[in-house]
Phi, psi and omega in degrees: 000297163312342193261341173275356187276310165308287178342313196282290172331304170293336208280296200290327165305327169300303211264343156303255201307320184291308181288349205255290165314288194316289170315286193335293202306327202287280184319314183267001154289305162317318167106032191248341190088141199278343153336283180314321177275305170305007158291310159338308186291288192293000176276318181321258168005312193318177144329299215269031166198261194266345171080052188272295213228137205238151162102056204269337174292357206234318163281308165338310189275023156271313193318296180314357164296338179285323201273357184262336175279333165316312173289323140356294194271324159328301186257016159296327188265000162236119167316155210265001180297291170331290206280276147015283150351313192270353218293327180301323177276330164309311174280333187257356155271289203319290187289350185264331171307329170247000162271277175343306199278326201271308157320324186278316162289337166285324171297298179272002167295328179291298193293319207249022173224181193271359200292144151312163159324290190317316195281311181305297191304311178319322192251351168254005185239310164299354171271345173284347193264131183240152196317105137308325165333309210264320190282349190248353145295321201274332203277303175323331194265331174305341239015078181224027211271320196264340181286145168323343183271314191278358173243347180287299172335269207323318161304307192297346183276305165324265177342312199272352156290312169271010167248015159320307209283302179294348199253317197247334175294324198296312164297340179286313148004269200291337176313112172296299163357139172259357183275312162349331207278345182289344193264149189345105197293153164318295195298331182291310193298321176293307185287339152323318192268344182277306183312331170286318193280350173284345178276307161319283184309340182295312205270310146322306164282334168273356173215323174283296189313326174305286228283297164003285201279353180263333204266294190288006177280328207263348180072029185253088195261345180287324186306349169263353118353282172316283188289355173285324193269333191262344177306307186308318179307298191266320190305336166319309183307315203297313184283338195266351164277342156270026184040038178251177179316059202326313186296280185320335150328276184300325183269006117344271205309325195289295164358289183317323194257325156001314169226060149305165175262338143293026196294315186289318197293000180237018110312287207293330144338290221263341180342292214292332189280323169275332158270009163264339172280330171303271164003263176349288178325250234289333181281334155303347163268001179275294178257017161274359158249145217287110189284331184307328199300289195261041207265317213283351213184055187272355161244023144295307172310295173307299172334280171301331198262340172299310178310295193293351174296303182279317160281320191274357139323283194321310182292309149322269166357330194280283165258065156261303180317331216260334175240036168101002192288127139330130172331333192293309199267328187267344166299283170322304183294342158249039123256324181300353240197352208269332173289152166301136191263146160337300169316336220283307172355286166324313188281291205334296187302329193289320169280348165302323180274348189288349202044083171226318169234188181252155181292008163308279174327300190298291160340301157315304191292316159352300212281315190308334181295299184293308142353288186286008197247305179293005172262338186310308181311295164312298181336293178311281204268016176243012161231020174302339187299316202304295216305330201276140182299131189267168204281122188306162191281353184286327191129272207277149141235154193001105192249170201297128182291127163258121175296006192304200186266170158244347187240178209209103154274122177238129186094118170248035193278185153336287181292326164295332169297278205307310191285313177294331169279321190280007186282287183300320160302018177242032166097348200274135185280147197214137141297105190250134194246142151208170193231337184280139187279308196311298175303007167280299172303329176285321207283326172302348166281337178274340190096013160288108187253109178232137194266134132012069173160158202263077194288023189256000154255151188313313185259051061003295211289299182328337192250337168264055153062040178281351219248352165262340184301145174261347154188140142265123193275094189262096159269033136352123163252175213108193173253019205269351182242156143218174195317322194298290162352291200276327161270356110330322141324275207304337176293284215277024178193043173306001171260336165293116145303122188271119202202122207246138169267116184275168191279310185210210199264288170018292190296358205240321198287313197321325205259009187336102175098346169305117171297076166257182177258334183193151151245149204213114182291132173331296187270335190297334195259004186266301180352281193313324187300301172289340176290334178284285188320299194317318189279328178310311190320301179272040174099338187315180164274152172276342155310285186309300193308326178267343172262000147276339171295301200277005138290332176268281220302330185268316153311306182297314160314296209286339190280302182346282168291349188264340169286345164312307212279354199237334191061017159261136160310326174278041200229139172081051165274350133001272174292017185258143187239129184255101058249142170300157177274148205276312187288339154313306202294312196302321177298317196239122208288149166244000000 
């Protein structure tokens, strides 16, 4: 019996991934997005089709691990600074977006079917709740994550997470069930959530930063894996025991953690880990849906999932209009937002148990949730003409402002300092990477806010915006880099210009051929600095003082290149000058 348990686990993994790729790869060659194709993989797959892989229900709650770390990595990019800022849109989109779409959906779930209020009330209010899964990937690929447009999305999602707790109170409320009645009042479930999240930031500054700041002093760099994974975990844990929201757990703990010197290495951690589970998730709403339902009663499904497409564009769109959004943006912004959401899943059961619909009903509105998660992708790209902004009569147009860095400093030494304040005194926004803790701290005693993390890896850089930087700067001391690197760089961030500081001329043979814009020997140009004073001192012309610089500068040049072209340090030792030269001397009157 044990022994078959692994077996089913590879079998079913196999076919899970195999199918996952295949779709995936197929759909974003169309240009549908990777959603689809695991809404897809996993409708194949189902029960209700070739019947490959069973339990689909088992998989979904491992799955919801992806959308809990997702909302994580959310709330890594905003700082309680940020987020303090947004509260209008958090409260005032959010809430007029899910009370309106959800009354407005419950009045036509009532009017054009036989369900009671109460039931009609079940089901429209959790149909107002839209795909976080799906929309901030989408927001992500786009880059629009970070745009004024991608943070109004971002409140209403925000919001609509956090009104899950008044939402499941309001059914419980409405609840036939006598066993309900033992369970928690609404107001006890509200102070469960200030009290968790205030302890979760407690816990955060007093215990997760400390094990951080121990973890990168011991240079134990896989260990923030660990511990990246495990900040998520209990805090989710913390909430689901207290029977609140997990994904709002982890986007807590991400807050928290938000303006750390670790943010990027706990990015660039856990990404990988949040998109195969995210991934997992969606093929698993693939295959809890019930083809049969709407094989059976296929215009009902298609119908409701059209309704809820159409009020809750229309009404989103109403109030996007309302706060000021351009026809464009708001258009957009209520179709991207116009599907049924992951939470819906959660209330539908919760009214099930509530005996407020039949596990029949839920099921249905299930495939109508998914039904509706699969048009987003079409929506989007069969309304891009209307959405795109038109070309100013000047020639280009505008493209959307990212609050990112423009610029990437990786090494915050001696030399990262000098480059980075005059990079900012020219106005230029700047990220600064680093791996020494001791020197993080200090420069953070200076007012320097230096981030964590090993910036010589690729998704490292992805994740402190290098795929938005306008140059990255590597000032590293050391040996630490090479050509291979750096051309890795430039494939995977080709709009940044790249500019490496070498330690010495060795490190210039080492980088040979690398695409970069410019490399700069550590010493050479102060070297050259102080040799002009020194001769100025004892008198010289300032004619002899520039023809002895563009005699070293031009000797130096030429043994340079021919050790490029050769890779030895030693070649062309010639041009290095151990003497004075007799016609300098002879030029200039003593």
């Amino acid at each position: 019996m044990h022994e078959a348990e692994p077996a089913s686990i590879l079998h079913d993994g196999f076919l899970l991934l195999g199918f996952a790729l295949a779709f995936v790869l197929l759909f974003r060659r169309l240009g549908l997005g990777a959603t689809l194709g695991y809404l897809v993989a996993g409708a194949v797959l189902g029960p209700h089709a070739l019947n490959l892989v069973s339990d689909a229900q088992e998989k979904l709650g491992f799955a919801e691990l992806g959308i809990t770390l997702l909302l994580f990595l959310v709330g890594l990019e905003l700082d309680p600074t940020k987020l303090w800022k947004m509260k209008r849109d958090i409260v005032g989109l959010g809430l007029l977006q899910v009370a309106i779409c959800g009354l407005a959906l419950a009045g036509a779930i009532m009017l054009t079917t036989s369900f009671s209020p109460a039931a009609a009330l079940a089901l429209g209010l959790p149909l107002a709740l839209s795909s976080t899964a799906q929309v901030l990937p989408m927001l992500q690929s786009s880059g629009r994550m970070k745009t004024r447009f991608g943070e109004r999305a971002f409140s209403i999602l925000l919001f609509q997470d956090l009104s899950i707790i008044p939402l499941i109170t309001i059914i419980t409320a409405m609840s036939r069930n006598p066993a309900d009645a033992g369970g928690p009042p609404g107001w006890l479930l509200g102070l469960y959530t200030v009290g968790a999240m205030a302890g979760l930031v407690a816990a955060g500054r007093f215990l997760i930063r400390p094990l951080f700041r121990l973890i990168g002093n011991l240079g134990e760099r896989e260990m923030f894996v660990v511990a990246a994974l495990f900040t998520v975990m209990a805090s989710a844990a913390v909430m689901e025991l207290l029977g609140l929201s997990t994904a709002l757990g982890a986007f807590i703990a991400g807050v928290m953690l938000a303006d750390s010197p670790y943010r990027h290495e706990l990015e660039a951690d856990v990404e990988p880990f949040r998109s195969i589970l995210l991934g997992l998730f969606f093929l698993a709403v693939g295959m809890m849906l019930d083809l049969g339902a709407i094989a059976r009663d296929p215009l009902f499904v298609i119908g409701m999932a059209l309704m809820l497409i159409t009020v809750k564009a229309v009404v989103m769109f109403g109030i996007a209009r309302l706060f000021g959004m351009p026809w464009r943006g708001a258009l957009a912004l209520g179709l991207l937002l116009s599907q049924g959401g992951e939470f819906g899943f959660v209330l539908f059961t919760q009214a099930s148990h509530a005996l407020l619909i039949a596990p029949e009903a839920a099921s249905l509105f299930g495939a109508v949730v998914t039904l509706s998660m699969a048009t987003t992708p079409f929506l989007m790209i069969a309304t891009r003409r209307f959405r795109a902004e038109p070309v100013a009569a000047g020639g280009e147009r505008e493209a959307p402002h990212s609050d990112g860095a423009s610029a990437l400093i990786v090494g915050y030494g001696r030399f990262g300092q000098a480059v980075g304040q005059v990079v900012q005194a020219s106005g230029i926004s700047v990220t600064l990477i680093d791996t020494d803790v001791e020197m993080i701290d200090v420069a953070g005693t200076f007012g320097a806010k230096v981030y964590f993390g090993d910036g010589t890896r690729i998704d490292m850089l992805r994740q402190a915006g290098a795929a938005e930087a306008e140059m990255i700067l590597f000032c590293l001391d050391g040996d630490q880099i090479d050509a291979a690197m750096l051309a890795a760089v430039h494939e995977a961030f080709p709009k940044a210009s790249v500019y490496v500081r070498a330690f010495d001329r060795r490190a210039m043979i080492k980088l040979r051929g690398a695409p970069v814009s410019l490399i700069v020997r550590e010493t050479f140009e102060s070297a050259i600095a102080m040799a002009r004073a020194a001769l100025d001192n004892a008198g010289l012309s300032n004619e002899a003082i520039s023809r002895a610089e563009t005699l070293f500068r031009t000797r130096d040049t030429e043994r340079l290149d021919r050790q490029l072209e050769t890779g030895d340090p030693r070649t062309a030792i010639d041009r290095i000058l151990t003497a004075p030269e007799p016609q300098a001397a002879e030029g200039e009157p003593g």
